[in-house]
C-alpha positions as CSV (number, residue, x, y, z in Angstrom):
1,X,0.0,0.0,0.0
2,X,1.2,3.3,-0.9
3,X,1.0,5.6,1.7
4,X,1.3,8.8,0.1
5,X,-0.8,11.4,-1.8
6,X,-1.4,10.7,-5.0
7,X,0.9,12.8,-6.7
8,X,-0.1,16.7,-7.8
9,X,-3.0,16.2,-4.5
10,X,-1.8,17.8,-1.7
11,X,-2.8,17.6,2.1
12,X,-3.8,21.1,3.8
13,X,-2.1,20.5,7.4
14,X,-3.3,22.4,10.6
15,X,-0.5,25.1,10.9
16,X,-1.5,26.0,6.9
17,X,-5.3,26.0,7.6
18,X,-5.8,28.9,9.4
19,X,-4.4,31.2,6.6
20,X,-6.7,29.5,4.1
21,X,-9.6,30.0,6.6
22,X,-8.7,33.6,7.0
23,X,-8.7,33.9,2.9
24,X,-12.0,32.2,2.6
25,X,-13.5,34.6,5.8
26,X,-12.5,37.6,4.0
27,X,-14.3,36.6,0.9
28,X,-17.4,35.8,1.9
29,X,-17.2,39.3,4.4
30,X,-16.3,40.8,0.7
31,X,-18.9,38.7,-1.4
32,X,-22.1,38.9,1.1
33,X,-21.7,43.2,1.7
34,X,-21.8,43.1,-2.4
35,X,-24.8,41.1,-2.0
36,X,-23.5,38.0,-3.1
37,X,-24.7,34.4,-1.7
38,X,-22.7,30.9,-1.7
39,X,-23.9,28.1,-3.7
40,X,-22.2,24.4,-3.4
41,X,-22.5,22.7,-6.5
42,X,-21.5,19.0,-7.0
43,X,-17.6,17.9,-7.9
44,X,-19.0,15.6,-10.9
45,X,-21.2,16.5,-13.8
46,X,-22.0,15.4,-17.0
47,X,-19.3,15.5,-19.3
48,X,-21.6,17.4,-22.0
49,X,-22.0,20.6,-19.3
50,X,-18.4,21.3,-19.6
51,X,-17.5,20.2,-23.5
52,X,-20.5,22.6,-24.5
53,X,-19.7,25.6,-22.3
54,X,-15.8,25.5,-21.9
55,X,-15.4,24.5,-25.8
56,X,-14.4,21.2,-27.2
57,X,-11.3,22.7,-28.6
58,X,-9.7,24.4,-25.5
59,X,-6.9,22.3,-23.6
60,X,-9.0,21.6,-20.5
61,X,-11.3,19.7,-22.9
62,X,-9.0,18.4,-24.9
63,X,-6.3,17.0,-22.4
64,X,-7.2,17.8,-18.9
65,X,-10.2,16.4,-17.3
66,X,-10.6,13.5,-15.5
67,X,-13.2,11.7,-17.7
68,X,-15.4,8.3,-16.5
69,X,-17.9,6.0,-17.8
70,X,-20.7,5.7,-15.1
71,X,-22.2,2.3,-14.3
72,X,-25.1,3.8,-16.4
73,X,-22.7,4.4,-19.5
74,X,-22.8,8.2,-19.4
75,X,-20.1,10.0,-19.4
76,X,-19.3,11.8,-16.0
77,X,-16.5,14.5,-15.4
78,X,-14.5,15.8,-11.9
79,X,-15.4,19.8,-12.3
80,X,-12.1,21.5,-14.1
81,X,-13.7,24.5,-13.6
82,X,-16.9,26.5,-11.3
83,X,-18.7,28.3,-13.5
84,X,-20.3,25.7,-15.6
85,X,-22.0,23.7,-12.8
86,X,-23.1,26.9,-11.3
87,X,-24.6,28.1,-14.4
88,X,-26.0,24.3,-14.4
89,X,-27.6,24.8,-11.2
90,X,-28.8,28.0,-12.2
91,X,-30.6,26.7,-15.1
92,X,-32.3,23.4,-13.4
93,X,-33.4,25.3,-10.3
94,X,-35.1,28.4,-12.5
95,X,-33.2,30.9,-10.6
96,X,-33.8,33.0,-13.4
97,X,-37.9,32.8,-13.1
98,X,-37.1,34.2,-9.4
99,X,-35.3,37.3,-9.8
100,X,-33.9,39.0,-12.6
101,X,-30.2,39.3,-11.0
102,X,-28.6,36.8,-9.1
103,X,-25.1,36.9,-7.2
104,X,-23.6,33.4,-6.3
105,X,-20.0,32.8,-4.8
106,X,-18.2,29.3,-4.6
107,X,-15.1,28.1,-2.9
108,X,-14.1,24.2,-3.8
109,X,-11.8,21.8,-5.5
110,X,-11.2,21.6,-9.1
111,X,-9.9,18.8,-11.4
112,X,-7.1,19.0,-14.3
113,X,-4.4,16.4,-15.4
114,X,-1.6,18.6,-15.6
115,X,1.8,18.3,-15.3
116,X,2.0,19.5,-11.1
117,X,4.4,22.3,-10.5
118,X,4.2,25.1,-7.7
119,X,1.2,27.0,-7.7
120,X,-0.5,24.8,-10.3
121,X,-1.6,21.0,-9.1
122,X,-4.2,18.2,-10.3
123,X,-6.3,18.4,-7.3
124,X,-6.4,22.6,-7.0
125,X,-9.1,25.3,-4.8
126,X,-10.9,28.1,-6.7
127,X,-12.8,30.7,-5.5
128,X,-15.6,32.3,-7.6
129,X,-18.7,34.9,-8.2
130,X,-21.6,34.5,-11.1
131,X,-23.6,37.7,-11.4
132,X,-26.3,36.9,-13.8
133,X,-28.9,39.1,-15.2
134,X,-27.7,42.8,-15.8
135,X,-26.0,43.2,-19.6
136,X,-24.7,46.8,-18.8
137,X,-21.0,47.4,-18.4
138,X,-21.8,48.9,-14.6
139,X,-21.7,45.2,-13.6
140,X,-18.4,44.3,-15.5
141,X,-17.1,47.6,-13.2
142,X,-18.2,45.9,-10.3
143,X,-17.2,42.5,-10.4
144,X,-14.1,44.0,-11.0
145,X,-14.4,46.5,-8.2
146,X,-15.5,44.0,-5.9
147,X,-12.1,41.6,-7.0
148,X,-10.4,44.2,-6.5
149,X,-11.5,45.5,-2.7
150,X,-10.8,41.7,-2.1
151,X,-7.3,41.2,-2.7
152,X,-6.6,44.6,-0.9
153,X,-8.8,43.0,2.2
154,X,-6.2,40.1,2.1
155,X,-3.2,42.3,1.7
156,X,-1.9,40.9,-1.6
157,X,-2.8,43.8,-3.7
158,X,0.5,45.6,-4.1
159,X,1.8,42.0,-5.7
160,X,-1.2,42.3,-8.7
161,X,-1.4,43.6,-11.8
162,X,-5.0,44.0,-12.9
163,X,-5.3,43.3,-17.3
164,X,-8.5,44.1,-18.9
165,X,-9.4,43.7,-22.7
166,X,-12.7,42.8,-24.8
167,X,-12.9,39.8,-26.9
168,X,-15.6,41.5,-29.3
169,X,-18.9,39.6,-29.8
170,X,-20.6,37.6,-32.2
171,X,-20.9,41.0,-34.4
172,X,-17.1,41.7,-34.5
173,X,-15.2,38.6,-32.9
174,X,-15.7,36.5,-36.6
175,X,-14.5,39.6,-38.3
176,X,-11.4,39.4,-36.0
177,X,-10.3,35.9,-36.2
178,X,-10.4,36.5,-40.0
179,X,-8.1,39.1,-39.6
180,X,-6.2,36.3,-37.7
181,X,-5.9,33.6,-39.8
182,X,-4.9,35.8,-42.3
183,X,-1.9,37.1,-40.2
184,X,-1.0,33.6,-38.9
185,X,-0.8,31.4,-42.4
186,X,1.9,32.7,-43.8
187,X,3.7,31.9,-41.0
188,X,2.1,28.5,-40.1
189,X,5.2,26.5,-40.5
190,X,6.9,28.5,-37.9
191,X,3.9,27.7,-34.9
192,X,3.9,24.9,-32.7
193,X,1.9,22.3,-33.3
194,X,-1.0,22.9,-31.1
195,X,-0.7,26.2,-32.9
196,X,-1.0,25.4,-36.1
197,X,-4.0,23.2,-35.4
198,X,-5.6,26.5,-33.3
199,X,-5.2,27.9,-36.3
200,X,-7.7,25.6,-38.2
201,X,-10.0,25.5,-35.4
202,X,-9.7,29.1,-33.4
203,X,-6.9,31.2,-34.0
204,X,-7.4,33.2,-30.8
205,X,-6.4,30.0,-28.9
206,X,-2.7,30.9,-30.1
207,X,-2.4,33.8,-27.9
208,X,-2.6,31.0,-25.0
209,X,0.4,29.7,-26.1
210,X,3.0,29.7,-23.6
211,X,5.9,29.0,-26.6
212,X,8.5,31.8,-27.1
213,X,8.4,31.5,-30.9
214,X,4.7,31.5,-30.6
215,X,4.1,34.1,-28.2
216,X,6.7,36.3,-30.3
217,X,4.6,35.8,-33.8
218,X,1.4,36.8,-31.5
219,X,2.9,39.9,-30.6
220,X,2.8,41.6,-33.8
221,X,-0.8,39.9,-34.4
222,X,-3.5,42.9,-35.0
223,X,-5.5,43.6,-31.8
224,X,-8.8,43.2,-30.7
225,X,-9.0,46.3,-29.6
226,X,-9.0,47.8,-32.8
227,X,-11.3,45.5,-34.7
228,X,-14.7,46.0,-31.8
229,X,-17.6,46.9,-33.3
230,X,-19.1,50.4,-32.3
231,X,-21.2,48.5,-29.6
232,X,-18.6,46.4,-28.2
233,X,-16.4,49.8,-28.3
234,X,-18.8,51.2,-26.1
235,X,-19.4,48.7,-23.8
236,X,-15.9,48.6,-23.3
237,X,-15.7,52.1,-23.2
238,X,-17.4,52.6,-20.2
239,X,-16.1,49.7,-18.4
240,X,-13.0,51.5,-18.4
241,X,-14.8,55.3,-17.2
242,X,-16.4,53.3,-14.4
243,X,-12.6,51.7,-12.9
244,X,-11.2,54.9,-13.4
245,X,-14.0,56.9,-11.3
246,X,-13.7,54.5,-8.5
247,X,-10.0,54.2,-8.8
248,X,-9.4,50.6,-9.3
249,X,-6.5,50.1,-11.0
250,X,-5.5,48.5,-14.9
251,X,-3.6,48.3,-17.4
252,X,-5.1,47.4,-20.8
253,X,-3.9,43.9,-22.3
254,X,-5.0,42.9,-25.6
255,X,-3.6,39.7,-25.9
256,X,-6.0,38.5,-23.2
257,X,-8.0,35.2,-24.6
258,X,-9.0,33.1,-21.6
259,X,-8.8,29.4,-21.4
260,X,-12.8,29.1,-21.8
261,X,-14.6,29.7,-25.0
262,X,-17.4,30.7,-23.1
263,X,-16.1,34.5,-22.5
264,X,-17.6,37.6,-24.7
265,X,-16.4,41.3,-24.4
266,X,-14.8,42.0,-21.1
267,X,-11.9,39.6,-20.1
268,X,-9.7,40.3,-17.6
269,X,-6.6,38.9,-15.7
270,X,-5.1,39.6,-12.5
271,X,-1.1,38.6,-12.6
272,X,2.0,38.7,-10.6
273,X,5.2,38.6,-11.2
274,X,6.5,36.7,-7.8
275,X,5.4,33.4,-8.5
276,X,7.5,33.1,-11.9
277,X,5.7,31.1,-14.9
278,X,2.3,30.7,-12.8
279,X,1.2,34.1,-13.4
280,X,-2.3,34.4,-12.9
281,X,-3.9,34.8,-9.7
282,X,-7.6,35.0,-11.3
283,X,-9.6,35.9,-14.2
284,X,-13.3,36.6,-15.5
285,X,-15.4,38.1,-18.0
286,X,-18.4,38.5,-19.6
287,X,-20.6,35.3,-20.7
288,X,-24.0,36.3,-21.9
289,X,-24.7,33.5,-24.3
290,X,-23.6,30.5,-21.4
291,X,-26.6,30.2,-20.4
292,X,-29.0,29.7,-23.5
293,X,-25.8,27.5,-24.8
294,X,-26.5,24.8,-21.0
295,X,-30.4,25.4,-22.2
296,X,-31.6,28.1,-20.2
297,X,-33.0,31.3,-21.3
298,X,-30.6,34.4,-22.5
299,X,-29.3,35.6,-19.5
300,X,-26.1,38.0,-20.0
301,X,-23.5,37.1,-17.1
302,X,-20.2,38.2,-15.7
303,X,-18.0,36.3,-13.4
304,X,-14.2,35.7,-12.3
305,X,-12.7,32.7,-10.7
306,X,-9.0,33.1,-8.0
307,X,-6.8,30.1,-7.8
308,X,-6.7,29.4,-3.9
309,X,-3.0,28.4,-3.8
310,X,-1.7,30.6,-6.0
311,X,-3.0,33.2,-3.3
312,X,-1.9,31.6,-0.7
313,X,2.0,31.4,-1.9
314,X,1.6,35.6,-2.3
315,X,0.2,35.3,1.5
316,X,2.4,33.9,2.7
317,X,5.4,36.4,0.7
318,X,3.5,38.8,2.2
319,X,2.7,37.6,5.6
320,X,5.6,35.4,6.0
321,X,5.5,34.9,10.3
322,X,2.5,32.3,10.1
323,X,-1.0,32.4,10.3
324,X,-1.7,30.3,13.6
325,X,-4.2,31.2,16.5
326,X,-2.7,30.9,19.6
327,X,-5.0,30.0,22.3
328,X,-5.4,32.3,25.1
329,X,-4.5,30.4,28.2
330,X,-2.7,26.7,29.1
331,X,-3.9,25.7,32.3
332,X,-1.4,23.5,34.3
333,X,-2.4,21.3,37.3
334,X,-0.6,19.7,39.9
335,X,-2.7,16.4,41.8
336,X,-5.1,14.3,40.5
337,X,-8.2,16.3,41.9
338,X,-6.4,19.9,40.7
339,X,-6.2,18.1,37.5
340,X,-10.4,17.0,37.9
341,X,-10.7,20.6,38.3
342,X,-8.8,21.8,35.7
343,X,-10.7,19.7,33.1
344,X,-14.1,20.9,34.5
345,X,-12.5,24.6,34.2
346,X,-11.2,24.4,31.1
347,X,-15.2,22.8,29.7
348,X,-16.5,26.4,31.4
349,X,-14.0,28.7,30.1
350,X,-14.4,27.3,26.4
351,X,-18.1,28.1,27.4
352,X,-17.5,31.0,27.1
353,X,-15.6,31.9,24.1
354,X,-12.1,31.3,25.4
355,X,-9.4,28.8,23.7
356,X,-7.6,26.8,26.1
357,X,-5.3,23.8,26.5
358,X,-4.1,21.4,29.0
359,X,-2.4,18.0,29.6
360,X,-4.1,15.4,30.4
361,X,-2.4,13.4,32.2
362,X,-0.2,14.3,35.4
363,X,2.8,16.0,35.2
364,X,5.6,18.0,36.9
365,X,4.8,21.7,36.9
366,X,7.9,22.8,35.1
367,X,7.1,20.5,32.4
368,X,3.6,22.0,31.8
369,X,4.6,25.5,32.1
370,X,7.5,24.7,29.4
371,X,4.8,23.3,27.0
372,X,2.7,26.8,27.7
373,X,5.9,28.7,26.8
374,X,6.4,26.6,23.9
375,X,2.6,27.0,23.0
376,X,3.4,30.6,23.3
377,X,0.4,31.6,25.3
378,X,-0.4,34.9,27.0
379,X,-1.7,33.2,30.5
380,X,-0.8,29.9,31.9
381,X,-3.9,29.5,35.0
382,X,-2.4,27.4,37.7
383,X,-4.5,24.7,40.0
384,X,-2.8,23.5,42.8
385,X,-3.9,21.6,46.1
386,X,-3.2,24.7,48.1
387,X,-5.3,26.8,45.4
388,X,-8.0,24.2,45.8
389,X,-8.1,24.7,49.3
390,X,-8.9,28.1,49.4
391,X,-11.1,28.3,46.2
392,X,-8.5,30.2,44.2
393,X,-6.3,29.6,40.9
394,X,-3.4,31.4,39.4
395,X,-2.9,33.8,36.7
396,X,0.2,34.2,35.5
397,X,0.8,36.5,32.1
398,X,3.8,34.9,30.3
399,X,4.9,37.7,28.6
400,X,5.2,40.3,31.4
401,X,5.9,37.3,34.5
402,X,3.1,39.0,36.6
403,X,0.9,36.8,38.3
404,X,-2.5,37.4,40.3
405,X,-5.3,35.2,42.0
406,X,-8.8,35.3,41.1
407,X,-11.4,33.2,42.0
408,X,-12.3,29.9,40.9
409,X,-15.9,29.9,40.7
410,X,-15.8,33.4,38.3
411,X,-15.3,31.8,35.1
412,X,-16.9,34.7,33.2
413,X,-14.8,37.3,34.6
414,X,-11.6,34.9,33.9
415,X,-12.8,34.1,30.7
416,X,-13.1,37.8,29.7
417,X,-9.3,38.5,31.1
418,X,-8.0,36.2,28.9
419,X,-9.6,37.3,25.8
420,X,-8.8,40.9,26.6
């Protein structure tokens, strides 16, 4: 038996989980006052909900999910990505029928069979927002707004670079990869591959390519930007006026395509330069024809997804001392009934909204109050016979080696001291 993770899955130990606790708090404290509410969709769908929304010729759907045949013979995919089941969900629970916006968040693990490396891994945590319902470029301002006022919450922001750009629509965008193929074919022989078969099947995909000679054909490609039809244009437009009167901050990026075929007009991409190749932090755009695509009614939509451990590596850059909560008090004993007591105490004072620890078993002082030191506590609370006697315990602060008795039938007031 192997006993190990299978490999590009990782364990979350203790000391780590309290910084990803902290980063999921701060979203949903970010999400909720934006009116946003969390939906938990499944880890497995049908195959067909991501082949038709991501697009059958994007590498996720191509080389990267982890595919099965059900005992029923249909075909039954690990989620790659969040916004297809919640557009899913959407769809077979009418949310549409019951308000004409809707703001939905979702934390979880995704699936893709990619080669591991830091920051990018098989088994992988997304966080995520769906606004459906509103088509005007406001809500593009907001979602990005609200991304944002998030990563300053976390206190990753000065690591980010915010990219926005506009893919066109179904007006302009055929126009555009005209233009494209046109650029590209003369030069077909010197693409990649995969390249040369994006540029049969959708020449944007080349600007995904991560290939030098590739990404240095792309960047003399024409741009997007200047092929948008007057509406896109405008759409656009005022995306940008509404950033600027808020002051969130961007930088326009052209080259921006997305992994997903799903996207129309706004894109954007939030990158970094600490974490070397693994760039992107999050993304999102617009996706007004998802929706009728799964089977629903139009709906225009807008959304973003943030990869949780790419984050979490800028978290930790940032915050580098740890993330751990210390609890408030260790309470050593010394004698089997102090130690009665001291169990009974430590049930009260967790009561009431303190966090303690204890031994459980009998040991010498000195050995109890070096674990507390080494627990790095503010108060060790000390129970002896003598104490007993006289219905009193110990407080000694640890960091200032003062020490005072209180009474050991006031749990509140104690309780109160320590969290001060």
């Amino acid at each position: 038996m192997e006993t190990r993770a299978i490999r590009g899955f990782n364990d979350i130990l203790p000391d780590q989980v309290k910084r990803w606790q902290h980063i999921e708090e701060r979203a949903r404290t970010i999400f909720e006052i934006h009116g946003y509410s969390e939906i938990r969709t499944p880890v497995v769908e049908f195959t067909d909900i991501f082949a038709r929304s991501i697009g059958t010729t994007t590498d996720i759907v191509e080389k990267e999910m982890y595919t099965f045949t059900d005992r029923d013979g249909s075909s039954i995919t690990l989620r790659p990505e969040g916004t297809a089941g919640v557009v899913r969900s959407f769809i077979e629970h009418n949310m549409y029928a019951k308000s004409p916006i809707s703001k939905l968040y979702y934390m979880g693990m995704m699936f893709r069979h990619e080669r591991p490396q830091k920051g990018r891994y098989r088994g992988f945590y997304q966080i995520g927002a769906e606004l459906f319902g509103p088509k005007e470029p406001l809500a593009d301002a907001e979602i990005i707004i609200m991304l944002w006022r998030y990563f300053e919450a976390i206190g990753i922001s000065p690591f980010l670079r915010p990219e926005i750009s506009s893919l066109g629509d179904e007006n302009c965008r055929p126009l555009f990869k005209r233009e494209l193929v046109k650029f590209f074919k003369p030069k077909r022989n010197e693409l990649c591959e995969d390249c040369q078969k994006r540029l049969e099947q959708n020449p944007l995909r080349i600007f995904d390519c991560k290939k030098e000679r590739c990404k240095e054909i792309a960047e003399k490609a024409p741009s997007i930007l200047d092929n948008l039809c007057d509406e896109c244009k405008e759409h656009f437009d005022l995306v940008k006026e509404s950033l600027e009167k808020i002051g969130t901050p961007f930088v326009l990026n052209p080259r921006i395509v997305r992994g997903l075929d799903y996207y129309t007009r706004t894109v954007f991409e939030v990158t970094t330069e600490e974490l070397g190749a693994q760039n992107a932090v999050g993304a999102g755009g617009r996706y007004d024809a998802l929706v009728e695509e799964l089977g629903g009614p139009p709906t225009p939509a807008v959304g973003f997804a943030l990869g949780m451990e790419r984050m979490l590596l800028l978290h930790e850059k940032m915050f580098p001392d740890g993330f751990k909560k210390e609890a408030d008090a260790f309470i050593a004993h010394i004698g089997s009934e102090a130690r009665n007591r001291a169990f009974l105490l430590a049930y009260e004072l967790r009561k009431n909204g303190a966090f303690i620890d204890l031994d459980y078993e009998d040991k010498s002082l000195k050995s109890q109050l070096k674990r507390a030191d080494k627990l790095g506590v503010k108060y060790t609370i000390i129970i002896g016979e003598e104490e007993l006697r006289r219905g009193v315990l110990k407080v000694r602060d640890m960091r200032k080696s003062l020490e005072e008795e209180m009474s050991l039938e006031d749990v509140k007031k104690l309780a109160i001291k320590l969290k001060i």
